[in-house]
PQR file of N, CA, C, O and H, with PARSE charges and radii, in Angstrom:
ATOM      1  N   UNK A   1       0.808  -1.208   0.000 -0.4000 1.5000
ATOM      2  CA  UNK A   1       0.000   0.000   0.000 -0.0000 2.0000
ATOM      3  C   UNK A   1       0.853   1.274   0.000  0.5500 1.7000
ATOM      4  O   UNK A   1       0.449   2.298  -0.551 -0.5500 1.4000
ATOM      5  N   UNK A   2       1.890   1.211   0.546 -0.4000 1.5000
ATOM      6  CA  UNK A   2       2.754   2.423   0.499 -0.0000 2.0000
ATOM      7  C   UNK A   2       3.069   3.167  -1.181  0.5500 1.7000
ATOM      8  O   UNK A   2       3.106   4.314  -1.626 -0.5500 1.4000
ATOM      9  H   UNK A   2       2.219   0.380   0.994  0.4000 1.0000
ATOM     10  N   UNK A   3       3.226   1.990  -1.653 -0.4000 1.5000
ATOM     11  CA  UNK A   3       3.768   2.032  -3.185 -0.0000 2.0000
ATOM     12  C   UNK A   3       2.566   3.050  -3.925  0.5500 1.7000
ATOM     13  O   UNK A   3       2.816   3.936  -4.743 -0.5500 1.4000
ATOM     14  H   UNK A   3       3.196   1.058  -1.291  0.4000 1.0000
ATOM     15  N   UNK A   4       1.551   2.770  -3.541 -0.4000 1.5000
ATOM     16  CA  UNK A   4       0.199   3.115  -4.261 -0.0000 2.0000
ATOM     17  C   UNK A   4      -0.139   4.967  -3.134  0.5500 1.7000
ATOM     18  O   UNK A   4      -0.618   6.005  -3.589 -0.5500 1.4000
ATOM     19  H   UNK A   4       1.348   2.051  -2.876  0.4000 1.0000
ATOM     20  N   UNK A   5       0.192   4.782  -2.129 -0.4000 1.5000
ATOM     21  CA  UNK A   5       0.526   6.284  -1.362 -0.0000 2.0000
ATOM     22  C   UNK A   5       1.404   7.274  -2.031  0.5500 1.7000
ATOM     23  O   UNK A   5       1.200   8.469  -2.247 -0.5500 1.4000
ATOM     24  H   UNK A   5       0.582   3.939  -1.760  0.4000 1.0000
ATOM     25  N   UNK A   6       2.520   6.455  -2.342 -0.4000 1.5000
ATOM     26  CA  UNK A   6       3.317   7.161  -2.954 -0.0000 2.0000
ATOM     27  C   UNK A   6       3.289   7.686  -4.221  0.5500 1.7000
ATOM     28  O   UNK A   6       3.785   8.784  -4.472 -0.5500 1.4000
ATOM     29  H   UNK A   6       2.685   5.484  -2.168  0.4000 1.0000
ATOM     30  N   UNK A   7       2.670   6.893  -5.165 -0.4000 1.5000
ATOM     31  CA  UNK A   7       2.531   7.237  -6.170 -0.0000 2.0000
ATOM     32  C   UNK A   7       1.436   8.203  -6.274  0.5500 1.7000
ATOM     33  O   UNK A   7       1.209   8.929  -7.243 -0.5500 1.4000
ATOM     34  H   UNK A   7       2.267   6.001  -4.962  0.4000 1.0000
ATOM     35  N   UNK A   8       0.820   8.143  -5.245 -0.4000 1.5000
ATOM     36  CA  UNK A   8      -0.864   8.863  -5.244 -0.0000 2.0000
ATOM     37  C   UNK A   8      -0.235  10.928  -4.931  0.5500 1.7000
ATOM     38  O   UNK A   8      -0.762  11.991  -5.259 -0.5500 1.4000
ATOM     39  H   UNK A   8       1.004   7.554  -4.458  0.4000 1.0000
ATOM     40  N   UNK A   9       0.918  10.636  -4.262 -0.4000 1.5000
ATOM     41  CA  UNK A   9       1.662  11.885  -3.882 -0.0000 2.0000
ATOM     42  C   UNK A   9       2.534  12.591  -4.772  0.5500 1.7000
ATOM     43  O   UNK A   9       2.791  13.788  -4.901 -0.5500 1.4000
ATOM     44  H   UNK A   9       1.346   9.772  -3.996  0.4000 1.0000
ATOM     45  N   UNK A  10       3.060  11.192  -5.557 -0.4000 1.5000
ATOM     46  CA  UNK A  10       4.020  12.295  -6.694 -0.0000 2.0000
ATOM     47  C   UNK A  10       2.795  12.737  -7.869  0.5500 1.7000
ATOM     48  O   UNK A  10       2.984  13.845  -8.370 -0.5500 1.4000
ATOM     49  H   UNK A  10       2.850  10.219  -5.452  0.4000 1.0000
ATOM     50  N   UNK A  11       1.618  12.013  -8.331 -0.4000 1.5000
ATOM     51  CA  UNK A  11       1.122  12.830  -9.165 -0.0000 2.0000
ATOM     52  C   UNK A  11       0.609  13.963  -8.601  0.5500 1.7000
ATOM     53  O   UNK A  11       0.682  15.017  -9.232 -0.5500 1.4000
ATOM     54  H   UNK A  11       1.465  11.113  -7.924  0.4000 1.0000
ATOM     55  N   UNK A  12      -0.238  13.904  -6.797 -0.4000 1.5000
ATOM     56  CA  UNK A  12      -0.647  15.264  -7.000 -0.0000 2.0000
ATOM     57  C   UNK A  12       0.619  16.558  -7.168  0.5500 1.7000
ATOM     58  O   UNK A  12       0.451  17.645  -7.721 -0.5500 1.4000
ATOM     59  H   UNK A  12      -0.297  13.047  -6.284  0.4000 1.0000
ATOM     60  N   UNK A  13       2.213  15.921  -6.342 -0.4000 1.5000
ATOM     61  CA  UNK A  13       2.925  16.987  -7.023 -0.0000 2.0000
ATOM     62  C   UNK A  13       2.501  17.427  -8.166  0.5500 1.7000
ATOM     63  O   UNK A  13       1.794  18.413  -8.374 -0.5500 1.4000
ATOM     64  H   UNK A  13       2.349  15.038  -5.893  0.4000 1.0000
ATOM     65  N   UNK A  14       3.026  16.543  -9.049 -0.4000 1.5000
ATOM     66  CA  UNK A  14       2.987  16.950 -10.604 -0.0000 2.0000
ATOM     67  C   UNK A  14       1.831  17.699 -10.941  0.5500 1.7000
ATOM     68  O   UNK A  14       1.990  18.689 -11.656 -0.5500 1.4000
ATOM     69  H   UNK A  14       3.601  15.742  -8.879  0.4000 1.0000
ATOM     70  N   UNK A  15       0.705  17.399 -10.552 -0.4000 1.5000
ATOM     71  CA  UNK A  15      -0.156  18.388 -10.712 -0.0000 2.0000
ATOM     72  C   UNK A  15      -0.192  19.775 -10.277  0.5500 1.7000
ATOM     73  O   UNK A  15      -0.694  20.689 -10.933 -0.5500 1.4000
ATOM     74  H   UNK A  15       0.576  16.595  -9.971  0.4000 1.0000
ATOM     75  N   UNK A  16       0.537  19.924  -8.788 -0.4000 1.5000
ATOM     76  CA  UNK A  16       0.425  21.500  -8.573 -0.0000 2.0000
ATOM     77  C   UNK A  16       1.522  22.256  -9.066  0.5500 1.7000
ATOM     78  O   UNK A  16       1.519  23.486  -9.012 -0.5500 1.4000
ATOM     79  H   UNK A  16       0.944  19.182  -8.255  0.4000 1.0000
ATOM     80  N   UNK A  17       2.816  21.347  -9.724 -0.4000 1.5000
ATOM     81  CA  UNK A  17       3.990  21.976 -10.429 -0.0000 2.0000
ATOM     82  C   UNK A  17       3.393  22.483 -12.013  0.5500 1.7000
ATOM     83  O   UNK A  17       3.593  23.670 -12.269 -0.5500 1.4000
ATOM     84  H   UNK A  17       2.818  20.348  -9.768  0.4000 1.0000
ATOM     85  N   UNK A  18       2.862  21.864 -12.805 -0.4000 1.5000
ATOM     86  CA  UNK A  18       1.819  22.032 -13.739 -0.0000 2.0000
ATOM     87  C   UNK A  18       0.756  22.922 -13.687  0.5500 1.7000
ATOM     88  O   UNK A  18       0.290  23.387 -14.727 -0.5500 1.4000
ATOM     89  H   UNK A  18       2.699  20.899 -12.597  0.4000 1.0000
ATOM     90  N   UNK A  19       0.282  23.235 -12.498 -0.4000 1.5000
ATOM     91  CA  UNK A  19      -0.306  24.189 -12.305 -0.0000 2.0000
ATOM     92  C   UNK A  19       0.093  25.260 -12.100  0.5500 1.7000
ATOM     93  O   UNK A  19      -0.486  26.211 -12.624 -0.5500 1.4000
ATOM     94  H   UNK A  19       0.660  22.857 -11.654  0.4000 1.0000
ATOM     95  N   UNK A  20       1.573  25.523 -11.004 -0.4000 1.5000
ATOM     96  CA  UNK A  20       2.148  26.461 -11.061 -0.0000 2.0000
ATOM     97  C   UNK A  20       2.745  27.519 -12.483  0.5500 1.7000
ATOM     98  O   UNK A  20       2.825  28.725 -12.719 -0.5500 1.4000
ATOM     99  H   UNK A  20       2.043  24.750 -10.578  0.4000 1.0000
ATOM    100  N   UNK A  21       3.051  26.310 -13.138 -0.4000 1.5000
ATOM    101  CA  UNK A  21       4.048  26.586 -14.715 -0.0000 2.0000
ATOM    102  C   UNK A  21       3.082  27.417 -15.277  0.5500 1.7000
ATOM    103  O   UNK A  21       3.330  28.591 -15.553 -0.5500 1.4000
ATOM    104  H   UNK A  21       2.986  25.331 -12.947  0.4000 1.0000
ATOM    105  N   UNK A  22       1.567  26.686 -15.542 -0.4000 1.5000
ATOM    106  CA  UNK A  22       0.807  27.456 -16.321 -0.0000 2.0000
ATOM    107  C   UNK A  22       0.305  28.660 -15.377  0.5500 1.7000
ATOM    108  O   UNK A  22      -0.116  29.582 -16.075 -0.5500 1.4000
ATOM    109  H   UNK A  22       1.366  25.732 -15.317  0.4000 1.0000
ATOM    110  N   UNK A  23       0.243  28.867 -14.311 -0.4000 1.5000
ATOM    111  CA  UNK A  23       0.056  30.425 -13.696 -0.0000 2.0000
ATOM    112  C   UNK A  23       0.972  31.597 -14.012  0.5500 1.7000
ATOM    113  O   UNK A  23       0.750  32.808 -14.003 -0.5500 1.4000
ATOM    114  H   UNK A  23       0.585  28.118 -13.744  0.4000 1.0000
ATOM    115  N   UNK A  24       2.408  30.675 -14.382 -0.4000 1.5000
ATOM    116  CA  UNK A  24       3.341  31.954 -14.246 -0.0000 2.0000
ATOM    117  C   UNK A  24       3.154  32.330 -16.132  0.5500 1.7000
ATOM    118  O   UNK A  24       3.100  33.449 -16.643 -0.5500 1.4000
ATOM    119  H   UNK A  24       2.589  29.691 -14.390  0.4000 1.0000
ATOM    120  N   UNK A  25       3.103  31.284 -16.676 -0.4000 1.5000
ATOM    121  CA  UNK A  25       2.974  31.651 -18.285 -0.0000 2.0000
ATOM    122  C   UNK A  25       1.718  32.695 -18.532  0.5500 1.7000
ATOM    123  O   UNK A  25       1.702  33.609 -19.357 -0.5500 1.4000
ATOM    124  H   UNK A  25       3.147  30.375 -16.261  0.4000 1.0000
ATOM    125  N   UNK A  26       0.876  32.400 -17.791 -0.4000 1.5000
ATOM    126  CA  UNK A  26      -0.331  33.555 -18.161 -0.0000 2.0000
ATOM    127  C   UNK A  26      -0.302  34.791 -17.292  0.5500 1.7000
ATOM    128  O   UNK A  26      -1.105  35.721 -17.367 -0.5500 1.4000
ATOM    129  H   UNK A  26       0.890  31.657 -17.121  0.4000 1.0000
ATOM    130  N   UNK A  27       0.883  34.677 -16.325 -0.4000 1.5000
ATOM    131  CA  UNK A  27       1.305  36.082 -15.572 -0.0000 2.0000
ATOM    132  C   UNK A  27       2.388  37.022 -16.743  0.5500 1.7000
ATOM    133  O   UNK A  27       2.582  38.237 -16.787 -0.5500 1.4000
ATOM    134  H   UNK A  27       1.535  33.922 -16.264  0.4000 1.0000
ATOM    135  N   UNK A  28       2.964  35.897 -17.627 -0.4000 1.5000
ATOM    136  CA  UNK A  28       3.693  35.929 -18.764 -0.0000 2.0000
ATOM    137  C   UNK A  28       2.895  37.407 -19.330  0.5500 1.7000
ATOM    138  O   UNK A  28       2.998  38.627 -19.204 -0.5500 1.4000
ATOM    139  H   UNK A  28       2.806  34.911 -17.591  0.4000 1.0000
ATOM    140  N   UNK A  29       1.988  36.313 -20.076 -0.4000 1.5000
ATOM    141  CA  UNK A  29       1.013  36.447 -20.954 -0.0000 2.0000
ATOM    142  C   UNK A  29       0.417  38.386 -20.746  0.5500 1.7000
ATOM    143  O   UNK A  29       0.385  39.334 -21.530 -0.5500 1.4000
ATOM    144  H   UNK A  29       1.904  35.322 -20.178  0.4000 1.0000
ATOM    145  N   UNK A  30       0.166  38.271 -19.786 -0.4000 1.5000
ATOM    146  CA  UNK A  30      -0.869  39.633 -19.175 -0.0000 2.0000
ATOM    147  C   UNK A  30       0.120  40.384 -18.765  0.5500 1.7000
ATOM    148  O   UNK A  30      -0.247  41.454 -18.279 -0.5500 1.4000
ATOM    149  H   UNK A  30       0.191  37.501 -19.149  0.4000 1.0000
ATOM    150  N   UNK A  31       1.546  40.143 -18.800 -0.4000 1.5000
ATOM    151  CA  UNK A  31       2.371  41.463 -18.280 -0.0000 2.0000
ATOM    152  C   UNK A  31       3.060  42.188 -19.625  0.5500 1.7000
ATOM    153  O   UNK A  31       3.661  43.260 -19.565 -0.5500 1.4000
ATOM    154  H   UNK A  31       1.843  39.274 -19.194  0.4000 1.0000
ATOM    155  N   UNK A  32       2.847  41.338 -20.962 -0.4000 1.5000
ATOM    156  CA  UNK A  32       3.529  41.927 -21.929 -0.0000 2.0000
ATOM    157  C   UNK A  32       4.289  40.868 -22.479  0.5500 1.7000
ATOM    158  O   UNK A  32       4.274  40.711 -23.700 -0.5500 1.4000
ATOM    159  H   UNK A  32       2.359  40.466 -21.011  0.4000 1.0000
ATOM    160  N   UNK A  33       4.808  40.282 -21.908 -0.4000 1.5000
ATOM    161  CA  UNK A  33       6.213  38.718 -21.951 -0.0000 2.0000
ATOM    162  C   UNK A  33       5.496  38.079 -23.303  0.5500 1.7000
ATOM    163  O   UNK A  33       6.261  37.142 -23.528 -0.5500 1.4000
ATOM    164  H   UNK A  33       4.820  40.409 -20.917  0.4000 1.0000
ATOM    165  N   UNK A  34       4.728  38.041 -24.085 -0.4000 1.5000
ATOM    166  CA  UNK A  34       4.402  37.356 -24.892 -0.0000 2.0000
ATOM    167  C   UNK A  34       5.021  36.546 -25.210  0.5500 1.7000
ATOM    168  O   UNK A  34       4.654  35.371 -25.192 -0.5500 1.4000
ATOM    169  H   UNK A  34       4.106  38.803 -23.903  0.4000 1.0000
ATOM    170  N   UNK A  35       6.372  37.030 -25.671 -0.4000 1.5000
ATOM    171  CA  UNK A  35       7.001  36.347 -26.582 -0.0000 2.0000
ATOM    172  C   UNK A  35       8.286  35.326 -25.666  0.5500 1.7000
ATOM    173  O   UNK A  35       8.856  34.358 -26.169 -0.5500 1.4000
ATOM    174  H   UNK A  35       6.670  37.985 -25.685  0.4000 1.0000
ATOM    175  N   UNK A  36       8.530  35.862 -24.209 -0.4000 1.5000
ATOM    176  CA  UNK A  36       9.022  34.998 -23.833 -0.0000 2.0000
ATOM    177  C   UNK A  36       8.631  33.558 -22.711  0.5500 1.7000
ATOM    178  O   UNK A  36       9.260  32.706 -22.082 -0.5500 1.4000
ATOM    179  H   UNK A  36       8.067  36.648 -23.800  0.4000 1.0000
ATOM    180  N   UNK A  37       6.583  34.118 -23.059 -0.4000 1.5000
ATOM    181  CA  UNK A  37       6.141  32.936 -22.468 -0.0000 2.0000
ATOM    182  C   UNK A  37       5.752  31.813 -24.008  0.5500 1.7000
ATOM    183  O   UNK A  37       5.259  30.690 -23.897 -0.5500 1.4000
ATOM    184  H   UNK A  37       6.073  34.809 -23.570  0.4000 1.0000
ATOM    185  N   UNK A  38       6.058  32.359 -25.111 -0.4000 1.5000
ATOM    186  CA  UNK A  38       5.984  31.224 -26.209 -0.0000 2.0000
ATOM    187  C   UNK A  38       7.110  30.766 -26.191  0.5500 1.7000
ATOM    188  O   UNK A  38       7.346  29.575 -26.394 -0.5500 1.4000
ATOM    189  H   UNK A  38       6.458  33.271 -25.201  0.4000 1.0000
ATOM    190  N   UNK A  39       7.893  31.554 -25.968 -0.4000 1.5000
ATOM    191  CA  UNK A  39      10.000  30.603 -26.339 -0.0000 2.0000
ATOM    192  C   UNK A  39       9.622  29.181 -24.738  0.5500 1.7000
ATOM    193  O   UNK A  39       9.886  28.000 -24.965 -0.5500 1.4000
ATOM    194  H   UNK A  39       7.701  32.521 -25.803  0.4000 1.0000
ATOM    195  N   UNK A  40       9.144  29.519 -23.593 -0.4000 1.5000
ATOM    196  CA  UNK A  40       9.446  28.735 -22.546 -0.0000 2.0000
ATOM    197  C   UNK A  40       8.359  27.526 -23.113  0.5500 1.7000
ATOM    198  O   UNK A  40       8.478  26.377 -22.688 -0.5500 1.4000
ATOM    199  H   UNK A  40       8.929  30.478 -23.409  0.4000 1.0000
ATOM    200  N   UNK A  41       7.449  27.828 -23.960 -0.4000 1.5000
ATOM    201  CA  UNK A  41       6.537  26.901 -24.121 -0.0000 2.0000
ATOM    202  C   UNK A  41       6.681  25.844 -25.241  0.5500 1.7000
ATOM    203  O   UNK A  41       6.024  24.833 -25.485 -0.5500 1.4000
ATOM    204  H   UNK A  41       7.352  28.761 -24.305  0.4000 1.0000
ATOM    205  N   UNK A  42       7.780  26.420 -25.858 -0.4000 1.5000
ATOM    206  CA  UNK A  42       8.522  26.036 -26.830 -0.0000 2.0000
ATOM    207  C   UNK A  42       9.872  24.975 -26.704  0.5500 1.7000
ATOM    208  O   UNK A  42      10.089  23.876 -27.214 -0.5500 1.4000
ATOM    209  H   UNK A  42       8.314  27.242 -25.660  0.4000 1.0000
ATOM    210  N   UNK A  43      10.768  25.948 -25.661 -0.4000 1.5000
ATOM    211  CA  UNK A  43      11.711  25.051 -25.032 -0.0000 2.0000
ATOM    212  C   UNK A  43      10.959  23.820 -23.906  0.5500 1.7000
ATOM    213  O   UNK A  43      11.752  22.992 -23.457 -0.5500 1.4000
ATOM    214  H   UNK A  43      10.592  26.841 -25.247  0.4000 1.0000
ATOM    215  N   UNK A  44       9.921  23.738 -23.597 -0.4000 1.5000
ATOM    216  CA  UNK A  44       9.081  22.741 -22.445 -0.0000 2.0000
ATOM    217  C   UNK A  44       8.977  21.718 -23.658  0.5500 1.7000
ATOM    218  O   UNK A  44       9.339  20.562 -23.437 -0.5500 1.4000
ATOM    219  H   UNK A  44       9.277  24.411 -23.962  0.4000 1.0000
ATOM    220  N   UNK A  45       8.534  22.038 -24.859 -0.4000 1.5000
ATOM    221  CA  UNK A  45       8.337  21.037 -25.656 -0.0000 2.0000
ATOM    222  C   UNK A  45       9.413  20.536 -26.278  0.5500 1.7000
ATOM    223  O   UNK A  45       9.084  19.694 -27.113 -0.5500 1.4000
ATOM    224  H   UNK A  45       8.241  22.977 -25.038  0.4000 1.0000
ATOM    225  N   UNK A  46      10.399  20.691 -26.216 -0.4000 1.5000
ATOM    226  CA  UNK A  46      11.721  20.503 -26.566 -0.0000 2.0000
ATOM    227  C   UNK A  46      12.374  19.631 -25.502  0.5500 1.7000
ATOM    228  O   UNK A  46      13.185  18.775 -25.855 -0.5500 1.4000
ATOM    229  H   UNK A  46      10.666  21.375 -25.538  0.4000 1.0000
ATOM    230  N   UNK A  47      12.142  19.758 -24.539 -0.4000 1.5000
ATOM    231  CA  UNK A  47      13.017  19.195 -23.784 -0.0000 2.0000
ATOM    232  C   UNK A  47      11.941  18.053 -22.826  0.5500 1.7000
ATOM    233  O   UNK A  47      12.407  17.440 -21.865 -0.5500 1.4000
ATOM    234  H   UNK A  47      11.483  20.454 -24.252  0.4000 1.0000
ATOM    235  N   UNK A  48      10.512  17.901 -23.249 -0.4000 1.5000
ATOM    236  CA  UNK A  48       9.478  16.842 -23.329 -0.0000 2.0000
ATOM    237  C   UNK A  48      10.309  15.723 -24.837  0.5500 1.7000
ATOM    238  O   UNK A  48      10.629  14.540 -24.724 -0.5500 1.4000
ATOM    239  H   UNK A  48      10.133  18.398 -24.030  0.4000 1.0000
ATOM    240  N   UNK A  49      10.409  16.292 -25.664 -0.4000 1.5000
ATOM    241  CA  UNK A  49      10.600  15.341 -26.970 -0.0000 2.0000
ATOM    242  C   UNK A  49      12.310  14.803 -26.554  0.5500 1.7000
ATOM    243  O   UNK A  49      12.551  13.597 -26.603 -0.5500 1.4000
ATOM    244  H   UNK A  49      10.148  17.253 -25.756  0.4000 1.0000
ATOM    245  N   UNK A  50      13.273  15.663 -26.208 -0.4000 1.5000
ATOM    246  CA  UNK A  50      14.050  14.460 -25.764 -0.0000 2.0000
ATOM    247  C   UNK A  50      14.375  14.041 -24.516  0.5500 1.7000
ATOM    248  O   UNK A  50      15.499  13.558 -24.378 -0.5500 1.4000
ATOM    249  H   UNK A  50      13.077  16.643 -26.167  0.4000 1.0000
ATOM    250  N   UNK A  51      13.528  14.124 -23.400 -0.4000 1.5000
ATOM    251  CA  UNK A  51      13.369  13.225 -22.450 -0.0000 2.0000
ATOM    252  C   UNK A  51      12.620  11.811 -22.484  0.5500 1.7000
ATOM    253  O   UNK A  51      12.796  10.828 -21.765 -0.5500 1.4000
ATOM    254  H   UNK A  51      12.615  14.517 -23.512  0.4000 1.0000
ATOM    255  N   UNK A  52      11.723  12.018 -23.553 -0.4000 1.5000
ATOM    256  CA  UNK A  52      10.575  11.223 -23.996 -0.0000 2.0000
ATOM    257  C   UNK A  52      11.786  10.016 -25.018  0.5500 1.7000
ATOM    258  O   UNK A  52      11.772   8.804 -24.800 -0.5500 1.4000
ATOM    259  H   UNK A  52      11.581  12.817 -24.137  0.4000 1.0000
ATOM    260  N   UNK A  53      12.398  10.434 -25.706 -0.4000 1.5000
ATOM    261  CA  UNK A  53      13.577  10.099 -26.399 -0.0000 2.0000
ATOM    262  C   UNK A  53      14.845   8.939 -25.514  0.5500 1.7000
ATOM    263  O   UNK A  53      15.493   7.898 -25.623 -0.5500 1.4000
ATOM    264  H   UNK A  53      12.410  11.418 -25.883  0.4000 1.0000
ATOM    265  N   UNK A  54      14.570   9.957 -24.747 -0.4000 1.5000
ATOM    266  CA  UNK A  54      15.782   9.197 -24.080 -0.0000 2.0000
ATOM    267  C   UNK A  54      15.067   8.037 -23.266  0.5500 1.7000
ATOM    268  O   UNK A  54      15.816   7.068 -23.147 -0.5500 1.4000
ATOM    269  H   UNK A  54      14.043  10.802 -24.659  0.4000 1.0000
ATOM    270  N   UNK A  55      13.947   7.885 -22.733 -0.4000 1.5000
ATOM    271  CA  UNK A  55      12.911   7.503 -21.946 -0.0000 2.0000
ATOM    272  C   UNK A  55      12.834   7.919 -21.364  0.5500 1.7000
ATOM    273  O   UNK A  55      11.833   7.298 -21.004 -0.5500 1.4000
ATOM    274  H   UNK A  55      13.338   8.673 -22.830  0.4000 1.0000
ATOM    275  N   UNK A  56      12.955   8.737 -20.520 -0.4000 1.5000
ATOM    276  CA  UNK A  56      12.418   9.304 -19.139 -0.0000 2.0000
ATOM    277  C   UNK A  56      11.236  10.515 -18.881  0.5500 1.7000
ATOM    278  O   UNK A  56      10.844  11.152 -19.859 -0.5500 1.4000
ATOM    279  H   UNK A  56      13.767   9.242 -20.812  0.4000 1.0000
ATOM    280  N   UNK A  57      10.933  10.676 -18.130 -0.4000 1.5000
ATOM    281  CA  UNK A  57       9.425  12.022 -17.932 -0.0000 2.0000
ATOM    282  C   UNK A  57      10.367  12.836 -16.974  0.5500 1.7000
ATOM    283  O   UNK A  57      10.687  12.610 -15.807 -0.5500 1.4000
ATOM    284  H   UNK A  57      11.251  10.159 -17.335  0.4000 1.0000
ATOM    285  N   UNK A  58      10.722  13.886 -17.855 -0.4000 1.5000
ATOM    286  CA  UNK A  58      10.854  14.986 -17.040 -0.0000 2.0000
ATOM    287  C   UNK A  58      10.381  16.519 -16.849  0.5500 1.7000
ATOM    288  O   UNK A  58      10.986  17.583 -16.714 -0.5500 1.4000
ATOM    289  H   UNK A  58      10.462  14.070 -18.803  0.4000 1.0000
ATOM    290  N   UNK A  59       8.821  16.086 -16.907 -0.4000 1.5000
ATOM    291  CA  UNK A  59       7.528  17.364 -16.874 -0.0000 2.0000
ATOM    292  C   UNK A  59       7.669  17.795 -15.410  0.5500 1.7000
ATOM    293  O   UNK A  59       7.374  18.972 -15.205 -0.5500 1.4000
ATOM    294  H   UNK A  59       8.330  15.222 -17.016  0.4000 1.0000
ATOM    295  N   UNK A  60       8.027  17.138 -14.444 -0.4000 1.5000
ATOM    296  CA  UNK A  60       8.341  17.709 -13.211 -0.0000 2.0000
ATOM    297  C   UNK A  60       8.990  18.461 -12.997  0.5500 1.7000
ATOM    298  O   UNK A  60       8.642  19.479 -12.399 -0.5500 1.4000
ATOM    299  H   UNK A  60       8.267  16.181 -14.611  0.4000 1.0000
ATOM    300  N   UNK A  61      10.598  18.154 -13.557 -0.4000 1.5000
ATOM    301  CA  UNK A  61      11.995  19.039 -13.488 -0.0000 2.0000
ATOM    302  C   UNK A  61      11.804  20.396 -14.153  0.5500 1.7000
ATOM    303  O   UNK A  61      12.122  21.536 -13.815 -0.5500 1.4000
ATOM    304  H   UNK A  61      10.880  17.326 -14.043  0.4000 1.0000
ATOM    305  N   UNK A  62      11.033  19.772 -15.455 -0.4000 1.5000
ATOM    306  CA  UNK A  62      10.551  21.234 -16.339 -0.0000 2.0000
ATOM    307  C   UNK A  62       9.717  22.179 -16.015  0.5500 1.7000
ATOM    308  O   UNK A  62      10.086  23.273 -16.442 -0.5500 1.4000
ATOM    309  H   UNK A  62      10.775  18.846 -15.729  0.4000 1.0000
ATOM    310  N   UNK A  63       8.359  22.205 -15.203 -0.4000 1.5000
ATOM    311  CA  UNK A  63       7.749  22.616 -14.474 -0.0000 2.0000
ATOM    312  C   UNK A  63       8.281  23.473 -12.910  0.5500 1.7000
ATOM    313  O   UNK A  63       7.919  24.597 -12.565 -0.5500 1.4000
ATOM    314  H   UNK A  63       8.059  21.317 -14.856  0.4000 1.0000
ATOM    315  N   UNK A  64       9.186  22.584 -12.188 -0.4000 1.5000
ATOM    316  CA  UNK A  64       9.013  23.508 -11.196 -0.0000 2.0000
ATOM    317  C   UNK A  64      10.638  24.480 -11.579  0.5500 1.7000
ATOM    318  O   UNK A  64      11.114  25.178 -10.684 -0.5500 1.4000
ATOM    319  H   UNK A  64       9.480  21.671 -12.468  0.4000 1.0000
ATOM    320  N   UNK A  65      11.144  24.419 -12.584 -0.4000 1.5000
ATOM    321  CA  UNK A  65      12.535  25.038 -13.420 -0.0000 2.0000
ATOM    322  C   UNK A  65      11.626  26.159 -13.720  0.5500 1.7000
ATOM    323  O   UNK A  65      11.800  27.265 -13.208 -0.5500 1.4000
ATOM    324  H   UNK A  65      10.758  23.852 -13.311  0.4000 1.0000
ATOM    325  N   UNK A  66      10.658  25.904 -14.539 -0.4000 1.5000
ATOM    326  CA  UNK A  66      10.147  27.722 -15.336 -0.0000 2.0000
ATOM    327  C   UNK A  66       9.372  28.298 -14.231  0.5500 1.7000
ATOM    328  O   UNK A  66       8.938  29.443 -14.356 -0.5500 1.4000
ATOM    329  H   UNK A  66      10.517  25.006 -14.955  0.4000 1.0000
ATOM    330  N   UNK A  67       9.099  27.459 -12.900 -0.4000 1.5000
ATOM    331  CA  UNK A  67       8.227  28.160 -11.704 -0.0000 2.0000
ATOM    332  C   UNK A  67       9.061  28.749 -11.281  0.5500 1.7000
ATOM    333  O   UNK A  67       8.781  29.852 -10.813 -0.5500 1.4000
ATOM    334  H   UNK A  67       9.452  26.528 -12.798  0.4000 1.0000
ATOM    335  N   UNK A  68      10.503  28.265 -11.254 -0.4000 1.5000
ATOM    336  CA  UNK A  68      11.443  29.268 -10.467 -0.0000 2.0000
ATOM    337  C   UNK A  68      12.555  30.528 -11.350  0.5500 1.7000
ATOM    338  O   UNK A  68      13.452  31.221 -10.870 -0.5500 1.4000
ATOM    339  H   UNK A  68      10.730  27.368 -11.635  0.4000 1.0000
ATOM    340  N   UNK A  69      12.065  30.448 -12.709 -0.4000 1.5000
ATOM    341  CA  UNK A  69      12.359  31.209 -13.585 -0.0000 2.0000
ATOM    342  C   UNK A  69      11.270  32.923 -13.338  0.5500 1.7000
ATOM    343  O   UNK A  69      11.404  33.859 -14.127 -0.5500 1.4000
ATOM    344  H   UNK A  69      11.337  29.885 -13.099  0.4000 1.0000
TER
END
């Protein structure tokens, strides 16, 4: 049961890091940043295609990286 706790904890991380990312992109968005909340949305997908590549998920690392950007 722990296994299934645990896992139940890293997605809701992932969910509030995901949530965070997209708050700061539309703080982006509404301050003028246009263009440098499309480059981060751009590089997120970039670095989704070769993590995905390499095998691994690293939407977490990427997420709470542009939260602290």
């Amino acid at each position: 049961m722990a296994c299934g706790d645990t896992n139940k904890r890293l997605v809701e991380t992932l969910e509030k890091l995901i949530n965070r990312r997209d708050v700061v992109k539309n703080r982006q968005q509404r301050n003028g940043s246009r263009a440098n909340a499309e480059l981060n949305s751009k590089r997120v997908g970039m670095e989704n295609e070769r993590s995905q590549a390499q095998g691994q998920i690293s939407e977490p690392a990427v997420a709470e990286r542009d939260f602290h950007n």
